[in-house]
MARNU-516518 format. One record per residue (C-alpha): residue in three letters; y, x, z. Coordinates in steps of 0.05 Angstrom, whole numbers. Example, Ala and Ser with C-alpha at 12.3 -4.5 7.8 and 13.67 -1.06 7.14 Angstrom:
BEGIN
(pt "Ala", (-90, 246, 156))
(pt "Ser", (-21, 273, 143))
REM end
This chain:
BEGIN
(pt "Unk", (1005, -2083, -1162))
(pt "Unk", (1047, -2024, -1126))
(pt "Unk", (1045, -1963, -1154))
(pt "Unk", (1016, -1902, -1103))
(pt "Unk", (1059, -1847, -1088))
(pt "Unk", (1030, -1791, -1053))
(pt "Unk", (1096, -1753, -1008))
(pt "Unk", (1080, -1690, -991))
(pt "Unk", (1124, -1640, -945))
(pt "Unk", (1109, -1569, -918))
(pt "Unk", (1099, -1564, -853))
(pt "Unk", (1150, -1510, -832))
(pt "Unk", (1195, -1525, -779))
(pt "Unk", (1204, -1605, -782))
(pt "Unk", (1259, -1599, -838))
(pt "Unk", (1214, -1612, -894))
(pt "Unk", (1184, -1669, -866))
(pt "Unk", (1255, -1703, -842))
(pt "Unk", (1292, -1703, -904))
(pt "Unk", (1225, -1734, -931))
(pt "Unk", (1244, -1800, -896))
(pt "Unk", (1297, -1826, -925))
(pt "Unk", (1249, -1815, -992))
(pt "Unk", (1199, -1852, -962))
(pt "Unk", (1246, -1911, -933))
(pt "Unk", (1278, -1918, -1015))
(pt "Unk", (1204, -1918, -1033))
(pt "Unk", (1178, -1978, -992))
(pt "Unk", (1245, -2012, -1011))
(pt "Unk", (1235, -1998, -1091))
(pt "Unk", (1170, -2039, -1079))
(pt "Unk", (1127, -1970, -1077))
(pt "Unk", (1062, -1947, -1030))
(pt "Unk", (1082, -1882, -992))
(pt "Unk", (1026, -1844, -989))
(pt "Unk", (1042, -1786, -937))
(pt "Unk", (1003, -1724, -937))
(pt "Unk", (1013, -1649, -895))
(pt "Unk", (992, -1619, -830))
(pt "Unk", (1013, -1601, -762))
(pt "Unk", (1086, -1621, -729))
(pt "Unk", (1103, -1649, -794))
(pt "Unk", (1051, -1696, -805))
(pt "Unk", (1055, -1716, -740))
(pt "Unk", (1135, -1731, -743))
(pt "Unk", (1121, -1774, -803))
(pt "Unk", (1061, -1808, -768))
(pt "Unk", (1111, -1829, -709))
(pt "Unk", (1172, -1849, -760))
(pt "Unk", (1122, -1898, -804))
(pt "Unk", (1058, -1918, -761))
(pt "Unk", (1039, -1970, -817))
(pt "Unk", (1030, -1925, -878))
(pt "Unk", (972, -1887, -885))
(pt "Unk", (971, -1803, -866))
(pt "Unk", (925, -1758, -893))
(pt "Unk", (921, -1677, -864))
(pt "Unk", (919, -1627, -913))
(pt "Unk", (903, -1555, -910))
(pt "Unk", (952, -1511, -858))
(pt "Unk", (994, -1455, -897))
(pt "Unk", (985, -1425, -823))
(pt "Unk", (1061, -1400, -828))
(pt "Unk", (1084, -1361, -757))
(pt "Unk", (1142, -1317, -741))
(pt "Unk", (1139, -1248, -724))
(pt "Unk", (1176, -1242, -643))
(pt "Unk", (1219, -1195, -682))
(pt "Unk", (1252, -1216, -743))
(pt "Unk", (1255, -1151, -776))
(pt "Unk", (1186, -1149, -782))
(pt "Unk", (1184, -1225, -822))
(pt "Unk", (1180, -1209, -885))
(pt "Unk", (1124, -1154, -882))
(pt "Unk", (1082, -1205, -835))
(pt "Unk", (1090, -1265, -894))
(pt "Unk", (1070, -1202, -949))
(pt "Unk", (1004, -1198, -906))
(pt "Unk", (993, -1271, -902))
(pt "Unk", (998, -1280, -974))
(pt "Unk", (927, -1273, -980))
(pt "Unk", (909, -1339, -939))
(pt "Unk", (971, -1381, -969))
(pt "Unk", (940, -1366, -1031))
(pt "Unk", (872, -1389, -1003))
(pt "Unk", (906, -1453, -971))
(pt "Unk", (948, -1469, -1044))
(pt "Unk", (877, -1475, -1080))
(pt "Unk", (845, -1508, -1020))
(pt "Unk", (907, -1563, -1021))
(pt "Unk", (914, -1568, -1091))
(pt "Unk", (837, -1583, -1095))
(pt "Unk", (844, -1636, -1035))
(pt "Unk", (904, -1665, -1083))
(pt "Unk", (855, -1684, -1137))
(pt "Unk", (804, -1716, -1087))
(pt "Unk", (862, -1748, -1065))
(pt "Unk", (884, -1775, -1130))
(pt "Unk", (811, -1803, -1143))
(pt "Unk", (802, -1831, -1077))
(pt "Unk", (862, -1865, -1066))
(pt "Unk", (880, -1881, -1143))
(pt "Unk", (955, -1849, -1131))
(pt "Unk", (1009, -1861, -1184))
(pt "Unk", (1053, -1800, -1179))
(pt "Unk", (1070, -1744, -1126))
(pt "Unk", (1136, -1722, -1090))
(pt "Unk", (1125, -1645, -1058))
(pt "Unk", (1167, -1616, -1018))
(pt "Unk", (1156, -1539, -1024))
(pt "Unk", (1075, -1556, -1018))
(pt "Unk", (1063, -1505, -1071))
(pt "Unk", (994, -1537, -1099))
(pt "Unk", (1011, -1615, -1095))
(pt "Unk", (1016, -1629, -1165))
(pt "Unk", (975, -1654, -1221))
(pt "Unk", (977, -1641, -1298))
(pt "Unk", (962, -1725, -1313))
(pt "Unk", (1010, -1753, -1257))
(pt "Unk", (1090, -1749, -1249))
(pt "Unk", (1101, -1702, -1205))
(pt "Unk", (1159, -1679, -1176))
(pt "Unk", (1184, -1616, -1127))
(pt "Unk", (1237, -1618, -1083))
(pt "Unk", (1272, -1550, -1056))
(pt "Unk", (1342, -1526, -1051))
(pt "Unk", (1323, -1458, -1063))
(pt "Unk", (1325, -1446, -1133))
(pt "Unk", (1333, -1379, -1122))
(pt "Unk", (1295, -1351, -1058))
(pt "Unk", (1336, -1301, -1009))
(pt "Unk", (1292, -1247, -986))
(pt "Unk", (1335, -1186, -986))
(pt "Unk", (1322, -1130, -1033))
(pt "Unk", (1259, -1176, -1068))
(pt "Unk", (1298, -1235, -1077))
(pt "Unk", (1290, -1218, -1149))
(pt "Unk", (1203, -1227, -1136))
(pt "Unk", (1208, -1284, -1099))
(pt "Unk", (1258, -1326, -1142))
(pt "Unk", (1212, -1310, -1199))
(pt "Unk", (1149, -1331, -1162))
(pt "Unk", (1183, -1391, -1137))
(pt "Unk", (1209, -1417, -1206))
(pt "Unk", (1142, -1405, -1233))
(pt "Unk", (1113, -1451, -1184))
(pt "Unk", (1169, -1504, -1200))
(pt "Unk", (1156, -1498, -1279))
(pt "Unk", (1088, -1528, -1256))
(pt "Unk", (1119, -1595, -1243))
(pt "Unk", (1155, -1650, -1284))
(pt "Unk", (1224, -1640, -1247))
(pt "Unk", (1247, -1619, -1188))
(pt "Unk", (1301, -1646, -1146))
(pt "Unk", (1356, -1605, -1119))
(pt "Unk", (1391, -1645, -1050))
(pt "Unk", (1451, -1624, -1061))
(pt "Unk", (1509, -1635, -1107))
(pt "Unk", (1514, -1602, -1176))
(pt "Unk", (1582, -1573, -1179))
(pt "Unk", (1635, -1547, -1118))
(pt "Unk", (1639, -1549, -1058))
(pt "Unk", (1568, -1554, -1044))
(pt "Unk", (1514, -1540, -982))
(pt "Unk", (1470, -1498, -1015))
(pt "Unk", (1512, -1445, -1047))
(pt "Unk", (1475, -1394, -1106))
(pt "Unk", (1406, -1424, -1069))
(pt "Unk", (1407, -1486, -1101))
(pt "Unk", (1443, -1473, -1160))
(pt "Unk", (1426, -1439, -1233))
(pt "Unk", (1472, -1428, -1288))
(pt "Unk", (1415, -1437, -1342))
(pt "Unk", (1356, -1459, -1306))
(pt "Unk", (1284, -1456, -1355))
(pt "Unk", (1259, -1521, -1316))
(pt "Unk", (1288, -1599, -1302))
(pt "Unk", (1330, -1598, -1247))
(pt "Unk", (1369, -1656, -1225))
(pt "Unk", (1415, -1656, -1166))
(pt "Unk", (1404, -1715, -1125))
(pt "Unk", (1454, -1701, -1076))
(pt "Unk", (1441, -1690, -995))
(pt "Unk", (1385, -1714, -962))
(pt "Unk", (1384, -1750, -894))
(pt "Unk", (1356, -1795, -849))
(pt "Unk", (1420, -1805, -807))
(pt "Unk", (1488, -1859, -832))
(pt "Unk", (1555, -1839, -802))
(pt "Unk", (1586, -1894, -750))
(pt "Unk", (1633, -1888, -686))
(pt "Unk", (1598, -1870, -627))
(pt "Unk", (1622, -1853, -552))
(pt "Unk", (1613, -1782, -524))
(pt "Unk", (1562, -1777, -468))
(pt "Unk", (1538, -1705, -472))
(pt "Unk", (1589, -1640, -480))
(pt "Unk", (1528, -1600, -508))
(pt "Unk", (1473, -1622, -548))
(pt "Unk", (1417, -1564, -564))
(pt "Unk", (1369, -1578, -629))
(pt "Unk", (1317, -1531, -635))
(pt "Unk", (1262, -1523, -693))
(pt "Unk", (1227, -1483, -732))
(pt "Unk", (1160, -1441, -727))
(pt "Unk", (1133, -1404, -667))
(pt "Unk", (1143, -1361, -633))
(pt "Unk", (1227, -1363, -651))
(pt "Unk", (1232, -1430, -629))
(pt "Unk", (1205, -1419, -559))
(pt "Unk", (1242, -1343, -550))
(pt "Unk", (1303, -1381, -573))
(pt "Unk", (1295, -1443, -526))
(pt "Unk", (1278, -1398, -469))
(pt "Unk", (1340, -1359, -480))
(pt "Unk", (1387, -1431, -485))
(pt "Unk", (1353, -1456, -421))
(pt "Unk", (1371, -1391, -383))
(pt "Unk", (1441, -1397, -410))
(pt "Unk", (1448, -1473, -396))
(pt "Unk", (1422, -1470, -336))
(pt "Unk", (1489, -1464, -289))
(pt "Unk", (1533, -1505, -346))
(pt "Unk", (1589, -1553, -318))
(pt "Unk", (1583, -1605, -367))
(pt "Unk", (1518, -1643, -393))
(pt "Unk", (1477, -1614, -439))
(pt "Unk", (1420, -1661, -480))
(pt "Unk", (1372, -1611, -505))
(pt "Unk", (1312, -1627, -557))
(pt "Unk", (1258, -1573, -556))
(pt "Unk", (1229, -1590, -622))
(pt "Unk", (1149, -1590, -606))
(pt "Unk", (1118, -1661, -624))
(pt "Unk", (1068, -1681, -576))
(pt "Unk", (1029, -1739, -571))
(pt "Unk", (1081, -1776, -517))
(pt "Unk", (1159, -1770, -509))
(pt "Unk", (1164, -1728, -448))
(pt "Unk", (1247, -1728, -414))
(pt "Unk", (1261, -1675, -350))
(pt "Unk", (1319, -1670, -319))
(pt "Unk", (1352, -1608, -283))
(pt "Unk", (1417, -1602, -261))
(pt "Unk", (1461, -1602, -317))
(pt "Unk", (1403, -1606, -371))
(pt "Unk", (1363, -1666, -393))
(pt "Unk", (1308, -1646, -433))
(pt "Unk", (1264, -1679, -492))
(pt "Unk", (1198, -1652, -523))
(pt "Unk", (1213, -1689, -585))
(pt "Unk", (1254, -1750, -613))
(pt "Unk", (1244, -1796, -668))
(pt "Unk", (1302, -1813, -716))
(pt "Unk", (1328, -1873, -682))
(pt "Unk", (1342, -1838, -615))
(pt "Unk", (1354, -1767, -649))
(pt "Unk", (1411, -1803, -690))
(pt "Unk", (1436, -1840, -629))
(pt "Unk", (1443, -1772, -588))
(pt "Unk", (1473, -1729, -638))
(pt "Unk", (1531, -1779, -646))
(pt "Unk", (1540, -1785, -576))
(pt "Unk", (1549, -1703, -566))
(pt "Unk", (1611, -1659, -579))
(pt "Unk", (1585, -1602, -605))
(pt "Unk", (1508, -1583, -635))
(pt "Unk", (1480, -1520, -620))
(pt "Unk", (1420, -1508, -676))
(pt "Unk", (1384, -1465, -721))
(pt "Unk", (1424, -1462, -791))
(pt "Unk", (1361, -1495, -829))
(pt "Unk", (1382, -1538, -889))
(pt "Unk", (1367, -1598, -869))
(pt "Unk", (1400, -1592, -803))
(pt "Unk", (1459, -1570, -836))
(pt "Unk", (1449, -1634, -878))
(pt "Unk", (1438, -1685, -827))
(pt "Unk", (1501, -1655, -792))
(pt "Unk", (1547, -1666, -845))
(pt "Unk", (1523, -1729, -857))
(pt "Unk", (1548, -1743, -785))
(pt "Unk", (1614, -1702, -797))
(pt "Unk", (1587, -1663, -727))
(pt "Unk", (1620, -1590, -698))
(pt "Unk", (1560, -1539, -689))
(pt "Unk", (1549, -1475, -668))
(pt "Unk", (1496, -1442, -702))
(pt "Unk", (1448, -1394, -690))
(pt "Unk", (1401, -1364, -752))
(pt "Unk", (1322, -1359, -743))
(pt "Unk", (1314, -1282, -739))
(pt "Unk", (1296, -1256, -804))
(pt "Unk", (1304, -1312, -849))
(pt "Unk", (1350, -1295, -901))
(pt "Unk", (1360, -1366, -919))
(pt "Unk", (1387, -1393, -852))
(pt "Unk", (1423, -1333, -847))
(pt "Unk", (1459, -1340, -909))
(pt "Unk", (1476, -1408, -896))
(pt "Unk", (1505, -1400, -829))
(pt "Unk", (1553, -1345, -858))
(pt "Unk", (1570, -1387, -914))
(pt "Unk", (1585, -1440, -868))
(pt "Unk", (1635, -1391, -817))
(pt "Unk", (1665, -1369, -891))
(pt "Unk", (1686, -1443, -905))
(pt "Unk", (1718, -1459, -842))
(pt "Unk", (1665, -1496, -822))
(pt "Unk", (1618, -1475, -754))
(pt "Unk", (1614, -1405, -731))
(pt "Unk", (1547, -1370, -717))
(pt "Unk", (1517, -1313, -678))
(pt "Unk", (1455, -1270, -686))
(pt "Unk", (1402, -1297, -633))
(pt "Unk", (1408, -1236, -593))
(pt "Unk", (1482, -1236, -583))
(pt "Unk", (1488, -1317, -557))
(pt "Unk", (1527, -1336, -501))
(pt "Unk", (1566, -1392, -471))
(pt "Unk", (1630, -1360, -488))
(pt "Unk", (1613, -1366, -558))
(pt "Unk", (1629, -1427, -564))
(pt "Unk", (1701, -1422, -542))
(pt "Unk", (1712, -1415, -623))
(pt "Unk", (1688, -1474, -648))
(pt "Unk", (1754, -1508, -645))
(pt "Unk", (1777, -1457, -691))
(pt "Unk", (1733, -1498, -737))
(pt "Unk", (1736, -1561, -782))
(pt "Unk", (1665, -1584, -773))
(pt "Unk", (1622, -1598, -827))
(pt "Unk", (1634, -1652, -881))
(pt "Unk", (1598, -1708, -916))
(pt "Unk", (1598, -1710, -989))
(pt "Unk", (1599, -1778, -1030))
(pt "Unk", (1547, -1767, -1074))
(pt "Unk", (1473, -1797, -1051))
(pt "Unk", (1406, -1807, -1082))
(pt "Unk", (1401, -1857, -1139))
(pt "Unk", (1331, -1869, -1128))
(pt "Unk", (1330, -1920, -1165))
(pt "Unk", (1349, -1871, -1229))
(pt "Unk", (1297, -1820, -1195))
(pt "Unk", (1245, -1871, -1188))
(pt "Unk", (1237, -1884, -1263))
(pt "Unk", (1198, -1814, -1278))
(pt "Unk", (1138, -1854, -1239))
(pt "Unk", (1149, -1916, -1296))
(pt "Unk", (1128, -1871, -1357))
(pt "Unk", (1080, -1828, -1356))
REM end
C-alpha cells in the first residue's frame, strides 16, 4: 500500500508552493500519495498543477504588505498575535488530518505548525538564518527553534561555494539536521527561440504586487519591443489581454510559464528565492527588483549584482533605462547538484 505524505507550503507569494512541485512530481514517481495541504493562491496553484491528488485548505497566516515597505516589519510585529493563533489552529487541523486521512509523514515548507511528534516530518526553508535588520538576531533564534521541532530540514541549495542562498541558508555549526538538497525547480533547461524582448514575472503578497505591476504597466506601456507580462493573481480561468506592445496573463501554469520564460530575453521579477532558482535553472538574464521591505529579497538581489550576475533597483527608482546594464551581466547559473529524493525519501521508511 502507498505510503501518505501530507506536502504542505506557505502561502506567501506563490514561491513556496512552486518549488513544492517538483517534490510532489519525485513523490508520485517514488510510488508515494501526495497529500497537498495550504490556503489561498498557493493552494490554488497546486490545485491547477495536479487536478488528480487530493487538496485540503488549511488555516490563512493572513500575511499582507504594508504600501510602504518601511513600515513591514512593525505591521508583521502586530500581526504576530493572529499567526500565533493560525500556527495552533493549523497544527491542530494537522492532527485531524493525520487521523482522517491515515498520513505517513509530512514535508512543510515554512508552515510553522505542520508537524507531528509520531510522524517523519520534515521542513524545508533556505533561511537558516532570518534577515530582518537590526533583529535578525530574534528572528533567526525564533526560526531555528521552530525548525528543532522537526526531524530534518532541507536546505535547496548547495552546501559549500558558490551558492544561491548566501549566510541565509548556511550555518557553520547548526544545533539541528540539515541536509542540502540542492536547488529546487519545476523548470529543465533546453534551446528555445526568442519571441518576447521583455518578459515581466510578478509575485508576492498584496498590496506590493499590484503597486509594483501598476508601476511596470505604466512603464511598458509605449515599449518598442514585446513585452509578455504575468501578473501573478490565480483566478479561477487563464485570462490573456493584449495592448499594444503588452500581452498580458493573470496567471500561468508550469508548462506555459516554462515555455515563456525560455522564449524571452531578459526577466524582469521580484528577487524571491525561488524565482532566482527557477531562473538559474534556465541560465536566464534578469533584472530584478526587491519587494519593499523584505530584507531577504533585498539581500539576494545585491548578492546577485555583487557576483556579476543581474543588477537590481529599489522599486521606486525603476525605469526602462535600467535595463541598458544588464549586458554588463553574466546571467545567472545552474548548478549540478539536484535532489536525491530517492536518499531524502528514506526518512519516511523508518520511523
Amino acid at each position: 500500500m502507498k505510503k501518505k505524505i501530507l506536502i504542505a507550503p506557505l502561502n506567501w507569494g506563490l514561491g513556496h508552493a512552486t518549488r513544492c512541485i517538483p517534490i510532489i512530481h519525485a513523490l508520485i514517481q517514488q510510488n508515494y500519495t501526495p497529500i497537498m495541504a495550504s490556503d489561498g493562491a498557493a493552494l490554488s496553484l497546486l490545485s491547477k498543477e495536479f487536478p488528480d491528488l487530493e487538496a485540503l485548505e488549511l488555516p490563512s497566516y493572513h500575511i499582507s504588505y504594508s504600501k510602504k515597505g518601511s513600515f513591514l516589519k512593525l505591521k508583521l510585529f502586530k500581526e504576530s498575535p493572529q499567526i500565533i493563533k493560525a500556527i495552533r489552529k493549523e497544527h491542530h487541523a494537522i492532527k485531524s488530518i493525520i487521523n482522517t486521512h491515515r498520513i505517513d509523514g509530512i514535508i512543510s515548507d515554512n508552515r510553522f505548525g505542520v508537524y507531528h511528534n509520531n510522524l517523519p516530518s520534515v521542513f524545508i526553508t533556505h533561511q537558516l538564518q532570518v534577515l530582518s535588520g537590526s533583529t535578525t538576531w530574534l528572528s533567526t533564534k525564533l526560526h531555528q527553534r521552530i525548525i528543532k521541532r522537526f526531524d530534518e530540514c532541507w536546505v535547496p541549495d548547495v552546501p559549500g561555494s558558490p551558492n544561491l542562498s548566501g549566510k541565509m541558508g548556511h550555518l557553520d555549526h547548526p544545533k539541528f539536521t540539515v541536509k542540502h538538497i540542492g536547488p529546487l525547480s519545476r523548470f529543465q533547461k533546453s534551446e528555445s527561440e526568442i519571441s518576447y524582448d521583455i518578459m515581466v514575472l510578478l509575485s508576492g503578497p498584496e498590496p506590493q504586487r499590484e503597486i509594483l505591476e501598476n508601476k511596470l504597466l505604466e512603464e511598458f506601456k509605449n515599449h518598442k519591443g514585446k513585452v509578455l507580462f504575468v501578473r501573478g493573481v490565480m483566478e479561477a480561468e487563464q485570462r490573456i489581454h493584449e495592448s499594444g506592445p503588452l500581452t498580458v496573463y493573470n496567471f500561468m501554469t508550469s508548462a506555459l510559464l516554462e515555455k515563456s520564460i525560455k522564449a524571452s530575453h531578459i526577466i524582469i521579477a521580484r528577487s524571491g528565492y525561488s524565482t532566482i532558482m527557477d531562473l538559474a535553472t534556465l541560465g536566464k538574464k534578469a533584472f530584478f527588483i526587491p519587494t519593499p521591505g523584505q530584507f531577504e529579497q533585498v539581500y539576494l538581489a545585491k548578492r546577485m549584482q555583487e557576483h556579476q550576475l543581474a543588477p537590481f533597483c529599489k522599486q521606486e527608482d525603476f525605469n526602462l533605462e535600467k535595463l541598458e546594464s544588464i549586458d554588463r551581466y553574466k546571467g545567472l547559473e545552474a548548478f549540478e547538484q539536484s535532489p536525491n529524493f530517492e536518499e531524502l525519501f528514506r526518512l519516511f521508511e523508518g520511523k
